[in-house]
C-alpha positions in Angstrom: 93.0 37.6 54.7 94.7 41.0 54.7 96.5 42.5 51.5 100.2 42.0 51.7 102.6 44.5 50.6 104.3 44.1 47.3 100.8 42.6 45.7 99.8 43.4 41.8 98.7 47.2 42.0 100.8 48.2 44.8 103.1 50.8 43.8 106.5 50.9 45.0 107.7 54.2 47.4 110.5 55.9 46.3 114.2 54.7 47.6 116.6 56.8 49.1 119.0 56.8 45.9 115.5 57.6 44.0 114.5 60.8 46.1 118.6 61.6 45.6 119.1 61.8 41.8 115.2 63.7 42.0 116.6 66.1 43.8 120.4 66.6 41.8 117.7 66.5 38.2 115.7 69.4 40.8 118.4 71.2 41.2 120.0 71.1 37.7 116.6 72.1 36.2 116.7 75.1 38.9 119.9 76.4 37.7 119.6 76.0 34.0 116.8 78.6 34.5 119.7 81.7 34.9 122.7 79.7 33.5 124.6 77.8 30.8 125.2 73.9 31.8 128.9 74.5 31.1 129.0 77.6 33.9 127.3 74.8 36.4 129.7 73.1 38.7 129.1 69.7 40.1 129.8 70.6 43.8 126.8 73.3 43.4 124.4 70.0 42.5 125.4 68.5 45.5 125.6 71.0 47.4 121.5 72.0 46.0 120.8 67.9 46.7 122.4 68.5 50.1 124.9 65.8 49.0 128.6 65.3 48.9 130.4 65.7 45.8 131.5 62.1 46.3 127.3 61.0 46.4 126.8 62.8 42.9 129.2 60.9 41.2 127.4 58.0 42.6 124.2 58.9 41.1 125.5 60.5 37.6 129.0 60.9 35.9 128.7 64.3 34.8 126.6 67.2 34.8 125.7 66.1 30.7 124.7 62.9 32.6 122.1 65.0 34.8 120.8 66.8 31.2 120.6 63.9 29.5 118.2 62.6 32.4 116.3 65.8 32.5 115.8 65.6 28.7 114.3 62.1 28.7 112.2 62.7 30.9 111.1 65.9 29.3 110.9 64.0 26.0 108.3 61.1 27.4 106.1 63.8 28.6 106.1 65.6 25.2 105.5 62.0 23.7 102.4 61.7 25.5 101.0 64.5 25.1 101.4 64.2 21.3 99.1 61.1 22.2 96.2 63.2 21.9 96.8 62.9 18.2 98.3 59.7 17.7 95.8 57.9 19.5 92.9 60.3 18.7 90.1 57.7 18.3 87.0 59.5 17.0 87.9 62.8 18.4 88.0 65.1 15.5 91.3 65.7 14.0 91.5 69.2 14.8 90.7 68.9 17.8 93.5 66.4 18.8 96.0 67.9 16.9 95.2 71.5 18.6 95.3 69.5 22.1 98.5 67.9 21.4 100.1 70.7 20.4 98.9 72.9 23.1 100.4 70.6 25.6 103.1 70.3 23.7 104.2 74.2 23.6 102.7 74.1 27.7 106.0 71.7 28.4 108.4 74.1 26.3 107.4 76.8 28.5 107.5 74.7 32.0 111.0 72.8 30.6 112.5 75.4 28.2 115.8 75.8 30.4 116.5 72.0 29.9 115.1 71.5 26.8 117.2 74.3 25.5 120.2 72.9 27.0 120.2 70.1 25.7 120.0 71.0 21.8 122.7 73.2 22.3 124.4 70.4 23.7 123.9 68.0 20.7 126.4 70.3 18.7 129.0 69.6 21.0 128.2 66.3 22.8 127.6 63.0 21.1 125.9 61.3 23.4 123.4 63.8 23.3 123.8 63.9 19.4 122.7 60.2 19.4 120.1 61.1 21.7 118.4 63.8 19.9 118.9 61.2 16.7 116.8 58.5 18.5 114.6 61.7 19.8 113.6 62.5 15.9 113.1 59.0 15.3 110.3 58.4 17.8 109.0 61.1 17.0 108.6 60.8 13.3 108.2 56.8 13.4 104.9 57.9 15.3 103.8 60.6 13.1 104.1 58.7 10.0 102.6 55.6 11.5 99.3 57.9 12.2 99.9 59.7 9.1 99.3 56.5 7.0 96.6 55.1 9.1 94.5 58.1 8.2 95.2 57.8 4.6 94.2 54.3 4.6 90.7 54.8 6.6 89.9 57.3 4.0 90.4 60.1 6.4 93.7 61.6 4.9 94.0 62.3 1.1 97.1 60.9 -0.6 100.3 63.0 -0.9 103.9 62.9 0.3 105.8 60.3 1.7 104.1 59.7 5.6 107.8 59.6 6.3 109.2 62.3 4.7 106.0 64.3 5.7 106.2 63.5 9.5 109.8 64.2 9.5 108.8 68.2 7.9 105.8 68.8 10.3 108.0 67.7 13.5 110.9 69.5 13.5 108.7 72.4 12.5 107.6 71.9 15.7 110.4 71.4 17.6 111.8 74.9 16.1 108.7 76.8 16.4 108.8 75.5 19.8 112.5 75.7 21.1 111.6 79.8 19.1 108.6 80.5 21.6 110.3 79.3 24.7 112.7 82.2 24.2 110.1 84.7 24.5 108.1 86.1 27.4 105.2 84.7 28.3 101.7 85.7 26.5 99.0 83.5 26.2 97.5 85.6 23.6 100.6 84.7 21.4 100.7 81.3 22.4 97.5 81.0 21.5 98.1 82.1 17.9 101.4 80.1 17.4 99.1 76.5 17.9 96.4 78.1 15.7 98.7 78.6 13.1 100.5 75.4 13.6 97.4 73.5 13.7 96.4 74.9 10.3 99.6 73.6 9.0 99.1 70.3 10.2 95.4 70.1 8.8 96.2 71.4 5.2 99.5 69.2 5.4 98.2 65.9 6.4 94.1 66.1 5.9 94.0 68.6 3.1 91.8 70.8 5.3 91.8 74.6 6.3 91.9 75.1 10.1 
């Protein structure tokens, strides 16, 4: 008997209204790269998506709407590759923390336009507020999580709060990070920013020199 469409496994092609908010997020990301969100209009998204104006405003309220979808999906990626670390297995801990944080600072530079826009945004924005808020919490929920599993294997030595610890070592990232995506490129330096944060982490969490 032949396979039938829409069997376990099969993955779904993307809908018209799918490949249209891709390419308003496209075009948004585009523009962020020489402007300020606030100096974007709406009729220049649709007009990149080779939409009406009318068509955007199906897909997203407002141009915050389109950052705010940028920025998730920005923020899932960074997730996973902080996975490197969080689920490092028997991979040595320097090893996945250098990983994860090499990825990490590899999706500041590909997404800094966005990811820039939208922490400017949570100053002024709420809903972006409440999304950086549930952003931190992920993040640091995570951290600590891993951060106490190591202490309990025997791994990691006992010191701070996991919490209070985790909640330190990522928004030293995040501002280390936001920092370098500023700057021109240079893998050199970028080399020695996730040296130097990598020792942190060791002597923070494991009690270890890099």
């Amino acid at each position: 008997m032949s396979p039938r469409a829409g069997t376990v496994g099969s993955r779904r092609r993307p809908s018209k209204g799918d490949l249209t908010s891709q390419a308003i997020r496209d075009t948004a990301e585009r523009l962020l790269q020489t402007r300020a969100l606030d100096d974007i209009a709406v009729d220049e998204l649709a007009s990149g998506a080779g939409i009406s104006r009318s068509t955007f405003y199906f897909h997203f309220a407002s141009r915050e709407a389109v950052l705010h979808a940028l920025a998730g999906g920005v923020v899932d990626e960074l997730y996973e590759s902080a996975s490197s670390w969080l689920r490092r297995g028997s991979e040595p801990p320097e090893d996945s923390i250098r990983r994860a944080l090499g990825a990490s600072l590899a999706l500041w530079r590909k997404h800094g336009p966005v990811l820039r826009a939208a922490v400017r945004a949570r100053d002024t924005d709420p809903s972006m507020r409440e999304f950086w808020t549930g952003v931190a919490r992920r993040f640091v929920d995570a951290t600590a999580s891993q951060i106490e599993l190591e202490r309990a294997a025997g791994v990691a030595p006992p010191g701070p709060a996991a919490k209070s610890l985790a909640a330190v070592l990522v928004a030293m990232n995040e501002q280390a990070f936001l920092g370098r995506s500023r700057s021109r490129r240079s893998a050199a330096r970028d080399r020695e920013l996730v040296d130097t944060l990598t020792c942190v982490w060791l002597r923070s969490v494991y009690g270890i020199a890099g």
